[in-house]
N, C-alpha and C positions, 0 to 999 in steps of 0.2 A: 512272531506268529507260529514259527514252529514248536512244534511237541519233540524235544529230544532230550537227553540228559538223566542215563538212566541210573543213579547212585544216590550216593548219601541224601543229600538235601532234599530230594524229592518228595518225601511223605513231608517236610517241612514244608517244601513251597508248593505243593499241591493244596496245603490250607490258604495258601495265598494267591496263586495263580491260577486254581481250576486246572482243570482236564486240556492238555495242548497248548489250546493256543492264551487269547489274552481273557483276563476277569476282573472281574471289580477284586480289591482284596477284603476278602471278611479272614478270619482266622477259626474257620474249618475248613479242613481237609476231601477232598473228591471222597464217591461214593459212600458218603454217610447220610442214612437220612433224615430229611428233615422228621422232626415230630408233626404230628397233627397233620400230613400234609395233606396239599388240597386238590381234587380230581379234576385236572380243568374239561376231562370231556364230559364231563357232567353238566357241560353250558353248553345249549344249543348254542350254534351260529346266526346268527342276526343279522339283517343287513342295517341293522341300527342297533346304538348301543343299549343293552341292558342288563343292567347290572346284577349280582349276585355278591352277598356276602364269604366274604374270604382272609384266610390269613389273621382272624382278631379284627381288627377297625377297617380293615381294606375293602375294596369292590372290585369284584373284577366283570371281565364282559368278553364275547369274541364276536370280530365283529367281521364280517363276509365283504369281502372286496375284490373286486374284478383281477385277474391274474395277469391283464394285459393291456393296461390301461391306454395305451396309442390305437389298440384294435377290439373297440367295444362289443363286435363281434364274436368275439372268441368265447363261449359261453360258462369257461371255467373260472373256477374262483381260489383266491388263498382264503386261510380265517386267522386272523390278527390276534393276540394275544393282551387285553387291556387291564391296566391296572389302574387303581386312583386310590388316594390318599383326600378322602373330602376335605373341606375346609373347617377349620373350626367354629366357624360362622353360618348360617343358614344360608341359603343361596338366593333368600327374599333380602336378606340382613343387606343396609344401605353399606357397610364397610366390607362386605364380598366383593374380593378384587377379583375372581375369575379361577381359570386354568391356566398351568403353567403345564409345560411337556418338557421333560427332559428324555436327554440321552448319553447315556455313559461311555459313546464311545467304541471301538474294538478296531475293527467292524466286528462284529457276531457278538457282543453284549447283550444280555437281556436286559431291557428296561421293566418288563415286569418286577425283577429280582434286586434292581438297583430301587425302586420305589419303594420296595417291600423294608430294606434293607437301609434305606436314607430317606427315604420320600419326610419322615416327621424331622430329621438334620436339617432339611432344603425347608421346609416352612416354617423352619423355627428363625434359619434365616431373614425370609423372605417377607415374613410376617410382620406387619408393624400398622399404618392405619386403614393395608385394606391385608383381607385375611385370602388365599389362597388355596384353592384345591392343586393335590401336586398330581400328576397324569404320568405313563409313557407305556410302551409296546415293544412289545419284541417284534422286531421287523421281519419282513417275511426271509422262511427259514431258519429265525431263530428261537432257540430251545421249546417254549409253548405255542407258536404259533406253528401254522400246518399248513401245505405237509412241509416235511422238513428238509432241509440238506445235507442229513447221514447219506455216506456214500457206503460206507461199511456196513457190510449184515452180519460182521461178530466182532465185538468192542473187542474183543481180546487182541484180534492179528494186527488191528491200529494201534494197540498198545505194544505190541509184537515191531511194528514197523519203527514207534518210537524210537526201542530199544535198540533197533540197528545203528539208527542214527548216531544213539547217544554212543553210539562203539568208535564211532568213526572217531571222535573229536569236533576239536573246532576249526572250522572252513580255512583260515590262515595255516594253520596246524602243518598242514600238507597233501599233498594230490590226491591222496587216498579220499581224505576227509571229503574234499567237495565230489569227488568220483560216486560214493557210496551217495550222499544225499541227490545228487543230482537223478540217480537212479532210484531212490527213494521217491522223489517227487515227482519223476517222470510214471513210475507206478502208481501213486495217488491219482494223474490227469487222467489216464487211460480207464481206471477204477473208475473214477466219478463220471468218466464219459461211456462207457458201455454198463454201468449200473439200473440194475432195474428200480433201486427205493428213488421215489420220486420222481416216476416219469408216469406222462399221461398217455392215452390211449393213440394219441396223435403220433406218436413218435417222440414230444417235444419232452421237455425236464424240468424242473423247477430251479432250477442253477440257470437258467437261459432268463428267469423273472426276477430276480433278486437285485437289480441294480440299484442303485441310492437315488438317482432319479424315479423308479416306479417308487421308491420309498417314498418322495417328495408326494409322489403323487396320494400314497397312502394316507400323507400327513393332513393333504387339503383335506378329502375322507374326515378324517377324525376330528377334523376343527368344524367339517357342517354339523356331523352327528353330535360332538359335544355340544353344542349351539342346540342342535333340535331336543335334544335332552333336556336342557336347558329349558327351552319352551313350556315342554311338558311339565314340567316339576311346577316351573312359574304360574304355568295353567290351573295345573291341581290345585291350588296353594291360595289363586285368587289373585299372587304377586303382585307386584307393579314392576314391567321389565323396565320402565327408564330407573330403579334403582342400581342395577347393573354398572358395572364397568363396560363403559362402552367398546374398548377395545378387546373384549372376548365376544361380545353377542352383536348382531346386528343389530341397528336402529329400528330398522323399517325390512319388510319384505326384498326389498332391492339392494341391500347393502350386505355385502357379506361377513361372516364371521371372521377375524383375526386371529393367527395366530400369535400365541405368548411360546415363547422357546429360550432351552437354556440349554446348550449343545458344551459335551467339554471332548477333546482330541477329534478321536474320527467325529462329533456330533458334529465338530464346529462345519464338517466338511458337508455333512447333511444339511447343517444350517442353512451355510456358502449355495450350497445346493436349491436350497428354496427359495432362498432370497435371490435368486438370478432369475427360475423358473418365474415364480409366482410373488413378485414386489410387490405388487396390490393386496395381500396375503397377509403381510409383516404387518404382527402388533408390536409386541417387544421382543428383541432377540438380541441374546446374547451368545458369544463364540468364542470360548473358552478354553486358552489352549489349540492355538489357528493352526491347521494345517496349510500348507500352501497350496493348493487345489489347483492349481497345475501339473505341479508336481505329481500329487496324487494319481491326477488325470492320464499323465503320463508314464503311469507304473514308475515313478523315478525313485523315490523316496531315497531322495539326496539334498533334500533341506530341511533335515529333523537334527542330524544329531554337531551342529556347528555349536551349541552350547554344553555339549554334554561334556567336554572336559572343564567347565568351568563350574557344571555342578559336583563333580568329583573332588574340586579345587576345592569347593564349598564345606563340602564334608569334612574333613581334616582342618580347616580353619574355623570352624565350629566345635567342633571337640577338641581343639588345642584349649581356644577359648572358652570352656566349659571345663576345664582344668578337669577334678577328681572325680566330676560328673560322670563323663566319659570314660568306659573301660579302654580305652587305647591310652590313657595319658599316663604320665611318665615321668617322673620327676627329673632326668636324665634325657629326654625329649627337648631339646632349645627350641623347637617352632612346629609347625606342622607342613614343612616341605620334609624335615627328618620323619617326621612320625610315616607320611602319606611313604616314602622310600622306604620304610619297614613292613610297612603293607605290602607292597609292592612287590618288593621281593621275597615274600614269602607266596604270592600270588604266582610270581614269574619261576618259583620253583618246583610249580606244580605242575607246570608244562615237559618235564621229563622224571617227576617223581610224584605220581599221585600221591594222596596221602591215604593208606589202609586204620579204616576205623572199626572196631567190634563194641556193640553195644546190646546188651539184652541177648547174648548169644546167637548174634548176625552178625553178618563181617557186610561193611559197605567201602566203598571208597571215594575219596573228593579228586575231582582231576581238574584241570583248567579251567575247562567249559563251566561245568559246575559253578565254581569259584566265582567266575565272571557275570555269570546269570542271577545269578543269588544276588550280586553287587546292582546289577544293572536296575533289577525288581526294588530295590531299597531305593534307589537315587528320585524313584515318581514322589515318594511323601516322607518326605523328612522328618517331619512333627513324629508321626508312628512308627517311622524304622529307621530312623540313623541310631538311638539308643542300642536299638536289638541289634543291627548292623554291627558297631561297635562291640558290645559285648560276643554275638559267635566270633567276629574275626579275633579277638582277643582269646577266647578258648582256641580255636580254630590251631593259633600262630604258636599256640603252648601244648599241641595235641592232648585238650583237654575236654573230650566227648564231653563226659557227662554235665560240665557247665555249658556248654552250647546246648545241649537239648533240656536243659534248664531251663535257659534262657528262651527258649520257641515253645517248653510247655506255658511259659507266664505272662506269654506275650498277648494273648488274647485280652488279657486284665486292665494291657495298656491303651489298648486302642478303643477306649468311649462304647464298649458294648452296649448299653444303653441307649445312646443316641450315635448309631454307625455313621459313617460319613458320606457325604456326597464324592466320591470318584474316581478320575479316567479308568477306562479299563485301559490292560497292558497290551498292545500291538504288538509286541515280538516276546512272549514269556514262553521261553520252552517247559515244556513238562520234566520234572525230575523226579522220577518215583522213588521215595524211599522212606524209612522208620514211619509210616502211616501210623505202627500202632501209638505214637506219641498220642495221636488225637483220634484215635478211633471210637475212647469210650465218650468221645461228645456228643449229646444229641440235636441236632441242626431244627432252630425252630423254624426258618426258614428256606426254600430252596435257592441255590447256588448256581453251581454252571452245569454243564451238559456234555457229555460223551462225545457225540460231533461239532465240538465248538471248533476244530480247526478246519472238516469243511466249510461250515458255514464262513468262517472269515477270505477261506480263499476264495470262495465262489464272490465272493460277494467283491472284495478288494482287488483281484482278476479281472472278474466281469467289469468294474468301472475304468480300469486302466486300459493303457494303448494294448496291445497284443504284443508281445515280446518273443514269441516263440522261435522267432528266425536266432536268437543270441545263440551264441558261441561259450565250450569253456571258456575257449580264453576273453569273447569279450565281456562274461563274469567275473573272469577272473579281475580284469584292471576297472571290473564295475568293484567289485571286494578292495582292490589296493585303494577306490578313491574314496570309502567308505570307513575304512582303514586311517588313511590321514586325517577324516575328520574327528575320528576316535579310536585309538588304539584297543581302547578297552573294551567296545562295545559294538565296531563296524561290520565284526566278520558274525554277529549277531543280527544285528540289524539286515545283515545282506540275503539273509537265509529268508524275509518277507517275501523277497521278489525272486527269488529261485525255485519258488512254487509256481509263478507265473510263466516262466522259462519253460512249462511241462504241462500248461493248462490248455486244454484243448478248443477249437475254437466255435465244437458243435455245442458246448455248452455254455459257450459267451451269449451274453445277452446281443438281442438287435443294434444296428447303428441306432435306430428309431426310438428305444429304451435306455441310449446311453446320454447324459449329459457332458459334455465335453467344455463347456464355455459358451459363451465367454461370463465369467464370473465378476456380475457385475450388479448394481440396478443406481437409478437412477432417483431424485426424490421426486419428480413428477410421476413416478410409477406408482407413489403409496398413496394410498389409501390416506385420507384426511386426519385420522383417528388415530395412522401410527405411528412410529419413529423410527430413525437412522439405527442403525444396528453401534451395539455396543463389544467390543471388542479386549478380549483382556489378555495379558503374557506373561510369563515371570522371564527376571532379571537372567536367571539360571535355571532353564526348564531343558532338562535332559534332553527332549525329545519335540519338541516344538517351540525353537528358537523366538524370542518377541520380534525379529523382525520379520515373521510370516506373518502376522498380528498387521504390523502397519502396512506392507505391502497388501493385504488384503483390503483393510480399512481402504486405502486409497482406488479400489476400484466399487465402492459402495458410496455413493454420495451423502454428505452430510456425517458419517458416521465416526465414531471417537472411539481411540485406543488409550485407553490406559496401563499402566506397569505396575505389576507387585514385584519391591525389592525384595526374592525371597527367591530360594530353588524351590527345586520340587515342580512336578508337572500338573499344571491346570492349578485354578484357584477353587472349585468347587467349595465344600466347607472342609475340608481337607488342609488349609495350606489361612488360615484364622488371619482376618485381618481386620480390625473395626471400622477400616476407611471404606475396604471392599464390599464389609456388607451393609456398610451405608449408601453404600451408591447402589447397589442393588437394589433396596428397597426401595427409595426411590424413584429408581428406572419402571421397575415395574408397576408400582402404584402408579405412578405419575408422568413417566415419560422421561424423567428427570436424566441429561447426560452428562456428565462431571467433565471439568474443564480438559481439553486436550490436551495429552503430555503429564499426566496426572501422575504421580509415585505413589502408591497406597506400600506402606511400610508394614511389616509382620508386627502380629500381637503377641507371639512368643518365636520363642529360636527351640528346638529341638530338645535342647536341655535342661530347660528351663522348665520341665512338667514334672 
């Protein structure tokens, strides 16, 4: 979640990680803009949705929702940011299956921008004998919806504060390291707590309404107005609403609309989240990529990275086995524990000898941190960046610039530009500013991520967690050392999520009364006739969301089924190709359909195989 890492790689993983904190990966770079783009204040606010054409095929709409949903009272309001990908079928048409809503995740992801960017990947999936409209929203405070959770009133002194950061090093490094960020982020709390962007006349902020439970509540929101939408259209049209899927619309006046959801990382936790609140609610849901929501709940975020050295394991025994394939292979390499030790120690060398790079008449340099981040970013989707992975660390280990930014200019070619992929965004992707002009002369036909993505994620991942602020260096510190044992590579990374919270203030945490805490559960007397047990999925080797948060979770949802893709890489989205996976989707959603428990859906390709 933090924005640090101020050198070489940075104009490279700024195409892939966005501004700060975490983003869907496309392969354009921060501040470029899109072509054609589209003025969303040019949509009135609605308290129902209506739409406007946007983006080529898309609709979008904003849609007005109470700011304080426990205290109806309170007479202000956010305005929601809505996208839709209609369906390729009329919505009178007997084989229109409904709305799907997804969410990519972060926290602070834009769903408008992941529809924009997947939404035709996710129905091309999902499509089969009933047809799908695809939905999502940027939840309140992120990027198009309003107002927002910029704490900063000049982008530059946050890119400024980056910078510091990335001076220190990495938090293991030494005392300095966490001294400087600790102090970094203690400036951030204090910023976003006496900040005038986003505060109302009350006194109060829009960081105190952003929890994932008012999210939940946002989502009811959007499944009546999709539904009364619905109506409307039907009405116009003359339709006949029992052609419907009955699990998007009501039957009758008295039965309520359902929601369809397809949640991947943090979503799964939005899911977790609705399906406790509101089980009567649940049409289809799927949780993709489980967070452990206690954990979450507890600001722990100390049972993500138990598989992440076995997706690392993964890598190197994939490119052994990919022989010529793979720029790492070696005729002289016996296996890939040798190859993965050459890595390694060209990684571990950069911890007292960065490596000085000039290119294009700039001088950058690769330090550790760098190094590690860069790795950490590739390990989410194997299918599109172990190749690339492979090939820079290959230039990289031979100090050969110019085939590493080779390699990051043609990488756009590789990843399905055509049909972009469904997902996760990245939960701890530091910013690394640097060689931007690789991809500057792109021009972005869509929008991307946002300038305050790293407040919006801590507002947002703060406010739902316990209040941590009594912690100690040092009980950081031996929170780093346990974070540390579960991955060496990537812990003192990872630990940097919650050392924003260590400094967040607690005038702009949300109410107890707007926070959900548990118990994360529901019941099948709770549903709704019309829905189903939630569907739960993991990978074997998922850096960052272990499969056993997946079953552990399943078993406090009754009735509900976990299955496993043998495959790394995080979340199964359309990202991570598997013909079982998205047979069972289809399926699920048309039909309710939930594959036998204990299920192994096997990869359609291995990484080097494209």
């Amino acid at each position: 979640m933090r924005p640090a890492l101020s050198t070489l790689w940075g104009g490279f993983l700024t195409g892939l990680i966005g501004h700060s904190s975490a983003f869907l990966i496309h392969p354009y770079p921060t501040g470029v803009k899109a072509t054609g783009a589209f003025n969303w204040t040019e949509i009135p606010p609605s308290r129902e949705l209506q739409y406007h054409k946007c983006y080529g095929s898309f609709e979008c709409a904003r849609l007005e929702v109470p700011l304080d949903w426990s205290n109806l009272s309170n007479p202000r309001s956010i305005v929601l940011a809505v996208t839709r990908l209609p369906a390729v079928v009329d919505v009178g048409d007997e084989s229109f299956g409904g709305t799907v809503i997804i969410n990519p995740g972060g926290p602070s992801g834009s769903g408008v921008a992941t529809v924009l960017w997947s939404g035709k990947s996710i129905q091309n999936v999902l499509d089969g004998d009933k047809h799908f409209e695809i939905l999502s929203f940027d939840p309140r405070g992120v990027q198009f919806s309003t107002p927002s959770l910029a704490c900063f009133e000049n982008d530059t002194l946050r890119y400024t504060l980056d910078l510091l950061g990335a001076g220190a090093g990495s938090l293991e490094s030494n005392q300095y390291a966490l001294d400087v960020k600790w102090g970094i982020d203690k400036s951030l709390g204090l910023l976003c707590a006496q900040t005038s962007k986003g505060r109302f006349s009350d006194g109060s902020t829009i960081r105190q309404f952003v929890s994932t439970a008012l999210v939940a509540h946002d989502m009811v929101e959007i499944v009546d107005q999709v539904d009364a939408h619905l109506r409307r259209q039907l009405s116009s049209r003359g339709s006949n609403q029992k052609n419907q899927q009955s699990v998007l619309s009501a039957k009758s006046n008295e039965d309520p609309p359902l929601l369809n959801y397809w949640g991947l990382s943090y979503g799964s936790y939005l899911g977790n989240t609705f399906a406790s609140m509101f089980p009567h609610r649940i049409g289809r849901m799927v949780l993709d990529g489980v967070v452990d929501a206690d954990d979450y709940a507890a600001t722990g975020w100390t049972t993500n990275l138990q598989d992440n050295n076995k997706t690392w394991t993964k890598f190197f025994e994939y490119c052994f086995e990919a022989g010529t394939k793979c720029a790492l292979s070696n005729a002289e390499i016996t296996g890939p524990e040798e190859m993965r030790t050459q890595v390694e120690n060209f990684l571990h060398g950069l911890k007292n000898n960065p490596m000085p790079l000039v290119q294009n008449d700039n001088a950058y340099i690769l330090t550790y941190l760098n190094m590690k981040s860069i790795i950490h970013i590739h390990l989410y989707q194997p299918i599109q960046l172990w190749p690339l992975l492979a090939l820079v660390l290959k230039a990289l280990m031979e100090q050969d610039v110019y085939s590493a930014i080779s390699a990051w200019k043609s990488w756009k070619s590789w990843s399905f530009p055509e049909l972009p992929d469904f997902a996760p965004l990245l939960p701890n992707a530091p910013h690394i500013p640097m060689l931007s002009d690789v991809f500057m002369a792109q021009d972005l036909p869509l929008p991307t991520n946002y300038p305050w993505q790293l407040e919006s994620g801590i507002s947002i991942l703060c406010g739902d967690g316990d209040d941590i602020t009594s912690r100690s260096k040092r009980d950081f510190t031996e929170y780093l050392d346990l974070l540390q044992s579960q991955s060496p590579l990537i812990g003192s990374i990872w630990a940097e999520i919650t050392l924003h919270c260590v400094h967040w203030p607690s005038d702009v945490r949300p109410s107890a009364k707007n926070r959900f805490t548990g118990p994360f559960q529901s019941n099948l007397s709770d549903y709704d006739p019309r829905g189903s047990p939630l569907l739960l999925i993991g990978n074997t080797a998922d850096p960052v969301t272990p499969v056993r948060n997946a079953i552990k979770m399943a078993e406090r949802h009754e009735g509900s089924v976990v299955f496993t893709q043998d495959m790394p890489g995080h979340c199964a989205g359309t990202t991570n190709p598997s013909v079982c996976t998205f047979g069972i989707l289809k399926r699920f959603f048309a039909h309710g359909e939930l594959p036998d428990a204990g299920l192994v859906c096997q990869a359609a390709v291995k990484p080097w195989d494209i």
